[in-house]
N, C-alpha and C positions, 0 to 999 in steps of 0.2 A: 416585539423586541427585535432588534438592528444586533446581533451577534458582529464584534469584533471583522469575523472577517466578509461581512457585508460591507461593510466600510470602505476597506479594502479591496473588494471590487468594485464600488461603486466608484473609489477614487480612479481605479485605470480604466472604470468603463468596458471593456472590451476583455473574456475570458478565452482564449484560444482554448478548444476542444481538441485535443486529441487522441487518434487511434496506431498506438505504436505496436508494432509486430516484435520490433529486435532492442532489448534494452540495452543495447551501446546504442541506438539512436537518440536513448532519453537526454544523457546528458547537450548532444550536440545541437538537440531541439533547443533544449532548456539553455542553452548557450544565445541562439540567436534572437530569441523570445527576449530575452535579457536586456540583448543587447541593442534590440529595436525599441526596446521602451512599455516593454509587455511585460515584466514578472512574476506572473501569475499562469498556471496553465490546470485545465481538467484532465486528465488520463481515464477514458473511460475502459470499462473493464467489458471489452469487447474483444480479448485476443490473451493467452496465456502468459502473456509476457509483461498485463500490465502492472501487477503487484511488483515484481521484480523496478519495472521502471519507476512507479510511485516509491519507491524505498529510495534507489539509488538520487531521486530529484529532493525529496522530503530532509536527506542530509548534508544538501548544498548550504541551506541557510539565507538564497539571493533569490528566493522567490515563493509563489504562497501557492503547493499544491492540493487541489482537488481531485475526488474520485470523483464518476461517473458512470451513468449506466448502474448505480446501485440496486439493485433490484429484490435484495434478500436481507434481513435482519446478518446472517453469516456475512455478507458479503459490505455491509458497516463496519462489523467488528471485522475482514481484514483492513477492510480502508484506513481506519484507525491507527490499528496496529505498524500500519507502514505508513503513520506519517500524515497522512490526508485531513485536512482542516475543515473542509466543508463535503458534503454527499451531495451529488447529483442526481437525480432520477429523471426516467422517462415516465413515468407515473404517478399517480396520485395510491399507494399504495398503505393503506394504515395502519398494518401493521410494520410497517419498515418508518412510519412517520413518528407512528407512537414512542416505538423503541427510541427514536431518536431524540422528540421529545425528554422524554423520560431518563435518558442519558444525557442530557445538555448537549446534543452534537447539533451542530448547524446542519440543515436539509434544505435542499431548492427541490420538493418534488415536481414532476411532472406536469401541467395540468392543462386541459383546455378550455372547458365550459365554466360557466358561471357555478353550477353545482361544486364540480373539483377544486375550482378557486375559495368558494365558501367552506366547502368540508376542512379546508387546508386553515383558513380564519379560524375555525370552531376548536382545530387540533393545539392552536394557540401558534398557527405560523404567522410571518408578516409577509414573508417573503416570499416565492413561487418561479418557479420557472412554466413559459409559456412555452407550448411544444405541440408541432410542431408548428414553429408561427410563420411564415411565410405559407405551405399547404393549406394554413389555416386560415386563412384569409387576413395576412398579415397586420400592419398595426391599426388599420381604420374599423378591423372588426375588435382587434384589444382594445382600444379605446371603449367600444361599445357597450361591451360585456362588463369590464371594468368599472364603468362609469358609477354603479349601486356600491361598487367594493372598494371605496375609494380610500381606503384603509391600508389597502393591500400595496405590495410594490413588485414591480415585476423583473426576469431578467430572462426575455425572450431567445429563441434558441432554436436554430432548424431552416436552413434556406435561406438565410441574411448575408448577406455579400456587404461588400465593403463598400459600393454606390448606395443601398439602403441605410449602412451605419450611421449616418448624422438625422437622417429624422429620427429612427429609434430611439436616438440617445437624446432626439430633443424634445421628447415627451418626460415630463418629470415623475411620470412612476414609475421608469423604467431607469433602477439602477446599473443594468448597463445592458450587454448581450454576450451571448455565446456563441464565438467565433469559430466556426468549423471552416471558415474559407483560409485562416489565417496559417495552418499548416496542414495540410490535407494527409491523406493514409499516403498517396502515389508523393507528394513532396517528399515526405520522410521516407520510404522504402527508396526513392532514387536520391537521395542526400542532397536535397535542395537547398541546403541549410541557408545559405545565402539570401534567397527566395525568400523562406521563412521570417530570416532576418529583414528584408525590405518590405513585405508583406505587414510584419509587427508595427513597422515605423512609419507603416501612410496610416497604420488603424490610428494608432497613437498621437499620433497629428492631426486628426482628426476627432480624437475624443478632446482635446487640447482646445482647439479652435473653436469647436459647439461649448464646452465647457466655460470658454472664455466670451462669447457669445461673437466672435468677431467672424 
């Protein structure tokens, strides 16, 4: 099953990941993300400040925020609590799956191998994040693996730059990918907002263009 905000990613393609230190950055992320043509972003929970920023972005209303880096049943239920639509993990971890299952909450775990992608089908996922996929031998080994799970749909993550993003995205099991190039920790800590904002709008012209097959 396709949860709502699969959809939703799958239509912009392209999930900026980010890692915020200082939550007055959230908003001016969430500004230029917007306004490049990206309204969507992950906030992973990799620094103390990202609860605080997933709250203050979840009551904009102009975009669809994710947690990341979810890595605890606890750490679901803050995501929830502040807002966060979908959980992202580095993991294939089953009890953080179950729970989430079991809770109707959307989950991209983690996963690399054929095992972790199959244990994720079994838990009654459709959907999976592939991680780290460039290290891991990016998409001509996902295809590979893939190829028996052909059920599954993927939204690859880790090492993908923005010259990779159009074949990624012009594989049809991959509902889109996770963007770490698109605002980076050093962008946001030196206010490159700008950067940010031009960064969003070649992704986006780019999920555009492959999408439109031209």
């Amino acid at each position: 099953m396709l949860y709502p905000v699969h959809h939703e990613l799958a239509r912009h393609g392209v999930l900026p990941v980010v890692t915020i230190d200082n939550p007055e950055h959230a908003d001016p992320v969430a500004d230029a993300l917007v306004a490049g043509g990206l309204p969507l972003v992950e906030v992973t929970f990799r620094t103390p400040a990202a609860e605080g920023a997933m709250r203050r972005l979840a009551r904009r209303g102009d975009l669809l925020v994710c947690a990341g880096t979810v890595i605890s049943i606890d750490l679901v239920k803050t995501a929830v609590d502040a807002g966060a639509r979908l959980m992202v993990s580095p993991s294939m971890n089953p009890k953080v799956v179950s729970y989430c299952v079991d809770h109707n909450i959307p989950i991209n775990p983690g996963t690399m191998t054929a095992s972790e992608i199959d244990q994720a089908r079994e838990m009654g996922l459709t959907v999976v994040k592939w991680f780290p996929a460039e290290p891991a031998g990016g998409l001509k080994l996902l295809k590979v693996i893939a190829g028996p799970l052909y059920m599954m749909k993927f939204v690859p993550s880790g090492g993908i730059t923005e010259s990779l993003l159009a074949d990624y995205l012009s594989w049809e099991a991959n509902l889109g990918v996770g963007g770490t190039w698109i605002a980076t920790r050093e962008m946001i800590n030196e206010k490159q907002f700008d950067a940010i904002r031009e960064s969003a709008r070649r992704a986006a012209e780019i999920v555009r263009r492959v999408r439109s097959g031209k």
